[in-house]
C-alpha positions in Angstrom: 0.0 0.0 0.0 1.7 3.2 -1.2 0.7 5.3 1.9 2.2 2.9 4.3 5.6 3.3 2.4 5.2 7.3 3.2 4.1 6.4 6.8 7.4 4.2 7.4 9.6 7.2 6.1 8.0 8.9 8.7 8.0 6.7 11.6 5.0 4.9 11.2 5.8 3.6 14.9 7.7 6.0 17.0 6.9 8.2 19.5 3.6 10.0 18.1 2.0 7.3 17.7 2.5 6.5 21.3 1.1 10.0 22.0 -2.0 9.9 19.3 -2.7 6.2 21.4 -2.8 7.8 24.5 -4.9 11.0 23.6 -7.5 8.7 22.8 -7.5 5.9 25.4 -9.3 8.6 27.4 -12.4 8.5 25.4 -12.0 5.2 24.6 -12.0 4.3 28.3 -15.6 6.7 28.7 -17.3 5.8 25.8 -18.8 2.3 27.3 -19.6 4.2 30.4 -22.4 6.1 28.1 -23.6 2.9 26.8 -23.8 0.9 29.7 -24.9 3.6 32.4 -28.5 2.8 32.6 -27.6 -0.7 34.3 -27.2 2.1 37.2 -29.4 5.2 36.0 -31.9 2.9 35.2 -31.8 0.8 37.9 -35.4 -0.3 39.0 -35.4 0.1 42.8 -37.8 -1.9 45.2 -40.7 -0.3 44.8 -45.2 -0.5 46.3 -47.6 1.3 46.2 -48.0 4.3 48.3 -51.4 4.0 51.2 -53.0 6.3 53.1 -52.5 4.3 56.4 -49.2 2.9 55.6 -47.1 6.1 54.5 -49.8 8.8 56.1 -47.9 9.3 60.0 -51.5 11.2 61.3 -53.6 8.5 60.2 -51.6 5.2 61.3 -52.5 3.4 64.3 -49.6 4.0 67.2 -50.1 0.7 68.7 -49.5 -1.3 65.2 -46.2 -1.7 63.7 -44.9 -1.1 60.2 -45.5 -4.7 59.0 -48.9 -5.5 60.6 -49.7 -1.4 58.5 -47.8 -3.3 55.5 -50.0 -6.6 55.5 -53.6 -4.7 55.7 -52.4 -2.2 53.2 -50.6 -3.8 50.0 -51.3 -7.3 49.2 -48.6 -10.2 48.1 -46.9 -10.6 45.3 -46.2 -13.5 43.4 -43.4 -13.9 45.1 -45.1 -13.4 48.6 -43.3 -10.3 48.8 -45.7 -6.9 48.7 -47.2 -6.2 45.3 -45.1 -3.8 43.6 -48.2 -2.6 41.3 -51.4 -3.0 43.6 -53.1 -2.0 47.1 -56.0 -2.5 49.2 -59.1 0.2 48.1 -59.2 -0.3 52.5 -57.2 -1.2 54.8 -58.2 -5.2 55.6 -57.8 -5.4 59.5 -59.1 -8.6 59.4 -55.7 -9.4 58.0 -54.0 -9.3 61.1 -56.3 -12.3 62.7 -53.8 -15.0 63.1 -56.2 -17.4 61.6 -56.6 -15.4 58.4 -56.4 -17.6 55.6 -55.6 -16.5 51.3 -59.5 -15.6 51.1 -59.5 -13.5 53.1 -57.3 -10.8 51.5 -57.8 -12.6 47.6 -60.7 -11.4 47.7 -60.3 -8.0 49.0 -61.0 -5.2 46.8 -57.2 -4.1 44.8 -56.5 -0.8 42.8 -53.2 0.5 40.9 -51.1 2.8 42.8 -52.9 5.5 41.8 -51.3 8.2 44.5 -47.7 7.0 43.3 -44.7 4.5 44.7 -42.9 4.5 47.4 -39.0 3.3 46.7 -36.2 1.4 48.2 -33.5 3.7 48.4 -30.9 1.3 50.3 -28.8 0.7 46.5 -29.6 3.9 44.7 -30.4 7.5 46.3 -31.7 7.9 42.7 -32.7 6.5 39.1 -34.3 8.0 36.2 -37.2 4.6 37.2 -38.3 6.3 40.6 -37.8 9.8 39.1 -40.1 9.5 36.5 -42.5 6.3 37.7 -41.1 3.9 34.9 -42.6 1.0 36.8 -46.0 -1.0 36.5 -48.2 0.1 33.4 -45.0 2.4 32.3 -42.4 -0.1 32.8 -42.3 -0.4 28.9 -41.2 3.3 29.0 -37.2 2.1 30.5 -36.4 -0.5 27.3 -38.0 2.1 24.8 -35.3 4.2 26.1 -32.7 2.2 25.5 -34.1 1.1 21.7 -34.2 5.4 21.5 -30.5 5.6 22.4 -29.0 2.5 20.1 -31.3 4.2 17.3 -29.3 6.7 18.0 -25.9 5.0 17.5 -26.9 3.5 14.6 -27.9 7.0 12.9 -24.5 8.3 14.0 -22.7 5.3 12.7 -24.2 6.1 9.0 -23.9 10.0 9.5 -20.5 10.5 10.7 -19.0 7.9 8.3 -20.1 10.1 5.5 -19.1 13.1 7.4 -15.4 12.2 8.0 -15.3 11.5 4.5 -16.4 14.9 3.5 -14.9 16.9 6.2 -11.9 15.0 7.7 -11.4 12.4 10.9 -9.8 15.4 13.1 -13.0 18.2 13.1 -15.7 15.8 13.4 -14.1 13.7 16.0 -13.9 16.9 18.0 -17.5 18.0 17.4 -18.5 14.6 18.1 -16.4 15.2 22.0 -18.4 18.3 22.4 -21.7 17.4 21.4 -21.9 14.0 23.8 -20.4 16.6 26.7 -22.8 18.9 26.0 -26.0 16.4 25.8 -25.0 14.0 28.6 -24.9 17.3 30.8 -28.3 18.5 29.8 -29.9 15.1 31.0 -29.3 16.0 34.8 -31.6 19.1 33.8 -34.1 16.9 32.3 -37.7 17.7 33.6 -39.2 15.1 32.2 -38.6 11.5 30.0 -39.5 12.2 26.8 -36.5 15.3 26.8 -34.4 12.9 29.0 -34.7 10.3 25.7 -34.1 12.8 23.1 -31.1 14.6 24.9 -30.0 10.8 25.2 -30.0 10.0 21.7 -28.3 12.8 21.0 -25.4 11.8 22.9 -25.7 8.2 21.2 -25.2 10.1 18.0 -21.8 11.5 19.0 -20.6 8.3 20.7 -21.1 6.6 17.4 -18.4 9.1 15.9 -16.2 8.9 18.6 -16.0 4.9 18.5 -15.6 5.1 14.8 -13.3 7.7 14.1 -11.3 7.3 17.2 -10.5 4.0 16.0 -9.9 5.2 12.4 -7.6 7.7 13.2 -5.5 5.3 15.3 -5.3 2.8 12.0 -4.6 5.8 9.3 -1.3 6.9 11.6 0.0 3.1 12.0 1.9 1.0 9.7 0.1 -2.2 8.9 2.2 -4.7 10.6 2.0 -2.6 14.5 -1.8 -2.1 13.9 -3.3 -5.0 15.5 -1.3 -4.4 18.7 -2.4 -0.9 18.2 -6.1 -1.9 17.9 -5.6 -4.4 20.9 -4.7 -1.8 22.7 -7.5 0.7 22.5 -9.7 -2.3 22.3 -8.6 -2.8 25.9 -9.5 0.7 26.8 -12.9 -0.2 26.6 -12.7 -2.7 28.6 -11.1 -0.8 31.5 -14.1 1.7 30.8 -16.5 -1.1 31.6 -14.9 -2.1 34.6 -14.4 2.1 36.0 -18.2 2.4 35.4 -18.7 -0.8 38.3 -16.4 1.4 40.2 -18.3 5.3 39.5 -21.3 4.0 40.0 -20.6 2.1 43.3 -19.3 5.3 44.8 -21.9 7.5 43.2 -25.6 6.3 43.9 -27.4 9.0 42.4 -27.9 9.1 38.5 -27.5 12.6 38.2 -23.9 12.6 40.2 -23.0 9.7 37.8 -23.6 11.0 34.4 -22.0 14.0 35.4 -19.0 12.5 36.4 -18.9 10.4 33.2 -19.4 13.4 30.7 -17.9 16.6 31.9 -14.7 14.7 31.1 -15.8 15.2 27.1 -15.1 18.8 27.7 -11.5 18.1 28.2 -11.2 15.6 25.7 -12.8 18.0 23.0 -10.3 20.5 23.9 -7.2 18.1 23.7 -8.2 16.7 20.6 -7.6 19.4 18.4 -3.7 18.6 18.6 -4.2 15.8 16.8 -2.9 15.8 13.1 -5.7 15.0 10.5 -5.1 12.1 8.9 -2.5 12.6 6.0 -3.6 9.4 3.6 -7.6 11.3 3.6 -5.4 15.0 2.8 -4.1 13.3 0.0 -7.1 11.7 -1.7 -9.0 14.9 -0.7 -6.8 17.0 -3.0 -4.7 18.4 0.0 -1.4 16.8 -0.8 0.1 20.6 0.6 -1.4 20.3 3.9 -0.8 16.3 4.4 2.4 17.0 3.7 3.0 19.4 7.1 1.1 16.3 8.3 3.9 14.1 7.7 6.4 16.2 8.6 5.5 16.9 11.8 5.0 13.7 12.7 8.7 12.8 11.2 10.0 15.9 13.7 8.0 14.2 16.7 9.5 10.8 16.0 13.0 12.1 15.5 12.9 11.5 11.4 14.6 14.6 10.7 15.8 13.3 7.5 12.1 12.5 5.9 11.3 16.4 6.4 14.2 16.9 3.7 13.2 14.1 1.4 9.2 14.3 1.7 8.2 16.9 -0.9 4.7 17.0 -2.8 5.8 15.7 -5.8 6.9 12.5 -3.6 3.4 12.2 -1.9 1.4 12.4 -5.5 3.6 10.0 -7.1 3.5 7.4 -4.3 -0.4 7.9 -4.0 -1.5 7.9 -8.1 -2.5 4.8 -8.0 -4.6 5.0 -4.5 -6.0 8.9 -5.8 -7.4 7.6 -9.0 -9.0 4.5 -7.3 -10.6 6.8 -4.6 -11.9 8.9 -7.6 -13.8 5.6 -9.2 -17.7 5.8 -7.8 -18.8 3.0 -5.1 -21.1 2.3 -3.2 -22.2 -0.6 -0.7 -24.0 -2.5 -3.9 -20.5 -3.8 -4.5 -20.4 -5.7 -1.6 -23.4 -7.8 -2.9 -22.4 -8.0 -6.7 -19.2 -9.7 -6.4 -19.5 -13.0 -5.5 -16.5 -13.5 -2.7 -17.5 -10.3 -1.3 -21.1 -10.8 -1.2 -20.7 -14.3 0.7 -17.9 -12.8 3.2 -20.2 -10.2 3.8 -23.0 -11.7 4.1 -21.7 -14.3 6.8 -20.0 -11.2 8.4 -23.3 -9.7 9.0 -24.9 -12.9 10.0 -22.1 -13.9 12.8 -22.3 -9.9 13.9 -25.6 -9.5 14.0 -25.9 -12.8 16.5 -23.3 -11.7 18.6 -24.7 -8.2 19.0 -28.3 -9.7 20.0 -26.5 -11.7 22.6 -24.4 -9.1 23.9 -26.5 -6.3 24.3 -29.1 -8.7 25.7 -26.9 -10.2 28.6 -24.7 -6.9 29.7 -28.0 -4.0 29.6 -29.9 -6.1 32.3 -27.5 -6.7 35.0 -30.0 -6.8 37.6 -31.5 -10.0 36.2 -28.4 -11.7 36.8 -28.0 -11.0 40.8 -27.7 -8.2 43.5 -24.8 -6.9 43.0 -24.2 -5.2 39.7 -21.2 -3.4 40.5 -19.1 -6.3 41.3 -20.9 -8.1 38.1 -20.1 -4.6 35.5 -16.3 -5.2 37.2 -16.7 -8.8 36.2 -17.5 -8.3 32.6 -15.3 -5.6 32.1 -11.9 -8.0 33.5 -12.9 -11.2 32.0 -13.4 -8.7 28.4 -10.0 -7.3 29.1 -8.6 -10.8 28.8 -10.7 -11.8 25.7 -9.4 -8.8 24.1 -5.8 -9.1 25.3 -5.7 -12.8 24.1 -7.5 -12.6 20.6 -4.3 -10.8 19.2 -2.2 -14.1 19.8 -4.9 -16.0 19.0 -5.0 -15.0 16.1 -1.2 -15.3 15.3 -1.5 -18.8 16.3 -5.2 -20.5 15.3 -5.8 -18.1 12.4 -8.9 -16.0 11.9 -11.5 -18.9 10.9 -10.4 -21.1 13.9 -10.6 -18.5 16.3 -13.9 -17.2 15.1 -15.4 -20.6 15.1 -14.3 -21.8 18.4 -15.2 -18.5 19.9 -19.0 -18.7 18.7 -19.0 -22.2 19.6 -17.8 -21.8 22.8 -20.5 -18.3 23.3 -23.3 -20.6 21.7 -22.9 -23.3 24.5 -22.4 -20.8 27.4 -25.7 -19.6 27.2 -27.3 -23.1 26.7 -25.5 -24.2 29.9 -26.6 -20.0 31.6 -30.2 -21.3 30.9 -29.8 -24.8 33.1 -28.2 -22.8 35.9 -30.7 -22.5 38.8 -32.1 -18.4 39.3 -30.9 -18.7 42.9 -27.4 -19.1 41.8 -26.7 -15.9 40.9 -22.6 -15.9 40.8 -22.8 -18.9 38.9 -24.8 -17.5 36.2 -23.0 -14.1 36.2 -19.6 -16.2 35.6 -21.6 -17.6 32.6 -22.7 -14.3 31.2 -19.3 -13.0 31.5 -18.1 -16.1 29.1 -20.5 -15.1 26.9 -19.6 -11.6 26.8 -16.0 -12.0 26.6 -16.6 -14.4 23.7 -18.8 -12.1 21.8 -16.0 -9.4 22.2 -13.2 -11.2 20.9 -16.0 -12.2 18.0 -16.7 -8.4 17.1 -12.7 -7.6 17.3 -11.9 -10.5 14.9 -14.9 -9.4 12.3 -13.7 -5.9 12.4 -10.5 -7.4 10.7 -11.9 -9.9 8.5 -14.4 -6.8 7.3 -11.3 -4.8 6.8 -10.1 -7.5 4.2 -13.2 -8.0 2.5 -13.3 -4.4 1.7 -9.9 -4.5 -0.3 -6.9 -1.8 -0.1 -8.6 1.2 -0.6 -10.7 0.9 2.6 -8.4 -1.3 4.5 -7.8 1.7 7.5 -11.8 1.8 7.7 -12.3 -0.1 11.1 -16.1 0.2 11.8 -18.0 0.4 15.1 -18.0 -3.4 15.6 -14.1 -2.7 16.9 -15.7 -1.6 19.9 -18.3 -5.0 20.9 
């Protein structure tokens, strides 16, 4: 590839690229915060009815105590716990006869909670569920936000890939900082769900760009043979992200506390990122060759290639690139994935293993609290055991190949969740181990597809590394 050869003349692996890495391991290490945060945000709470006698001091009886109030006031569950969603129309003081049998209160009179909930506050001070009464009848209201906000991811995904190829990696990467600071700090001034859901996806729409372009970036500054340990690398970033959100969210209980600390950061990072070179190889093909050119040499000065400042000149650059420019010039479009016929399989598999793996990801890591009580120590969980997957799929890859590896990997997911379904509900670490397989698995799956997409794609878009990098 003829921009590699100009990216080795000017240190395609020195100390810039050890700089560009760690500018954006910061972002890399918040973006899954802002996909994952409504485990805690979102957290539904213990929650029943609110009653007149129960939670109304002047009119409860002084010589009753809180449980016998409880019993003639809220009625069990399934689970003989009190019902979360229903109350007595009266108070049944028959209830507190010893001898009282399931008639008794069965047949009692019920009604929503039409005076509102009282919650459990002993894991969370605060969620978006008890600030806005997403329980009961509205309980559908928590999952349609989360469908708004990957709606939202996806949108970006398609917007700011056009985008950077109009207006550059550098510009839109920065915007895309801003704008996910700037909405994921309005939410904590939501005043009601439906803004709270569209300030949301809004801040989906920029983390789309960021875990594109980010990513992107990285692969147009690195020489092909140090990009997978490159990739690996901010791939693990994410996974640290995962495992600081456990931590955040332990310490902050309130949802407005935590998305604050997880998105002022974007502030700095938006101001930070405009240091960062734009990407020469898109100067070139743009028409820019002047400007990629005090690309180049600027990184040759940072990694101590004072002798490619001398010998990089313009004429160089356009010679080296012809070939590249005039195949960037030829129209295509995503049709020519399907009319070729090893491209058209490839992809086609490609989007049949990813599509899989993203249904069984997303489903096991956005409802911790179905998998046991504690979802800090579980979001730590998934986040170490993805830090290995990650870490390991690079040699994995050197060794087994990328067929073997991808086969064994959703083989080995595949059969964790048979086996998750078989564990017993009571054994809640057992089946959070399982999860954390699975998630691991699908991880190393996404990071292995990114590549294999790469290929499929041919030279001129093999530096494009979409959003499945990140899962």
């Amino acid at each position: 590839m003829a921009f590699a050869e100009l990216l080795e003349r000017a240190g395609g692996g020195g100390l810039f690229q050890a700089l560009q890495v760690f500018t954006l391991l910061l972002p890399s290490i918040l973006v899954p915060p802002q996909l994952l945060m409504e485990n805690f945000s979102a957290a539904i709470p213990g929650h029943r009815c609110w009653a007149h006698v129960l939670d109304n001091s002047s009119e409860a009886p002084a010589n009753l105590t809180s449980e016998a109030l409880l019993t003639i006031s809220i009625p069990p569950g399934p689970n003989h716990e009190p019902h979360q969603c229903l109350r007595f129309r009266q108070p049944q003081w028959q209830l507190l006869d010893p001898n009282a049998t399931a008639t008794n209160w069965s047949e009692a009179a019920t009604e929503p909670c039409v005076d509102g909930w009282v919650y459990d506050h002993s894991t969370f001070t605060s969620t978006i569920v008890s600030e806005w009464d997403l329980v009961c009848e509205y309980q559908g209201l928590k999952p349609m936000g989360q469908s708004i906000y990957m709606a939202g991811v996806l949108m970006g995904s398609v917007f700011w890939g056009l985008l950077s190829d109009r207006f550059g990696r550098k510009p839109v990467l920065s915007w895309c900082c801003l704008q996910v600071a700037l909405a994921n700090t309005s939410t904590i001034f939501a005043s009601n769900f439906l803004i709270y859901c569209g300030l949301r996806f809004l801040s989906a729409f920029g983390v789309a760009g960021i875990i594109m372009i980010s990513v992107t970036l990285v692969a147009e500054w690195t020489t092909t043979r140090r990009r997978a340990v490159t990739i690996t690398i901010v791939g693990c970033s994410y996974s640290l992200g995962q495992m600081t959100l456990g931590a955040m969210a332990f310490v902050l209980r309130d949802w407005r506390a935590l998305q604050l600390a997880m998105s002022t950061p974007f502030f700095a990072i938006f101001l930070i990122s405009w240091w960062l070179p734009e990407s020469a190889r898109w100067l070139i093909i743009m028409g820019k060759p002047e400007q990629a050119l005090r690309e180049l040499k600027k990184v040759s000065r940072i990694n101590g290639h004072k002798e490619a400042t001398k010998s990089l000149t313009v004429e160089v650059l356009m010679t080296s690139m012809e070939e590249e420019v005039a195949s960037s010039k030829a129209r295509k479009s995503v049709l020519d994935l399907f009319l070729v016929p090893v491209l058209r399989w490839r992809s086609c598999s490609m989007f049949l293993v990813s599509f899989s793996q993203m249904i069984s990801y997303y489903g096991l890591v956005l409802d911790l609290q179905n998998l046991g009580s504690d979802i800090f120590l579980l979001q730590v969980l998934f986040g170490a055991v993805d830090l290995l997957a990650r870490a390991t799929t690079t040699f994995l890859l050197s060794f087994l190949g990328r067929r073997m590896t991808l086969a064994s990997f959703q083989t080995i997911a595949g059969l964790s969740i048979l086996a998750n379904i078989l564990v017993p509900q009571g054994e809640a670490k057992l089946r959070a181990w399982g999860t954390a397989v699975v998630s691991s698995h699908t991880t190393a799956l996404s990071f292995d597809n990114s590549r294999k997409s790469a290929a499929a794609r041919g030279k001129r878009q093999e530096v494009i590394i979409t959003e499945s990098t990140w899962f």
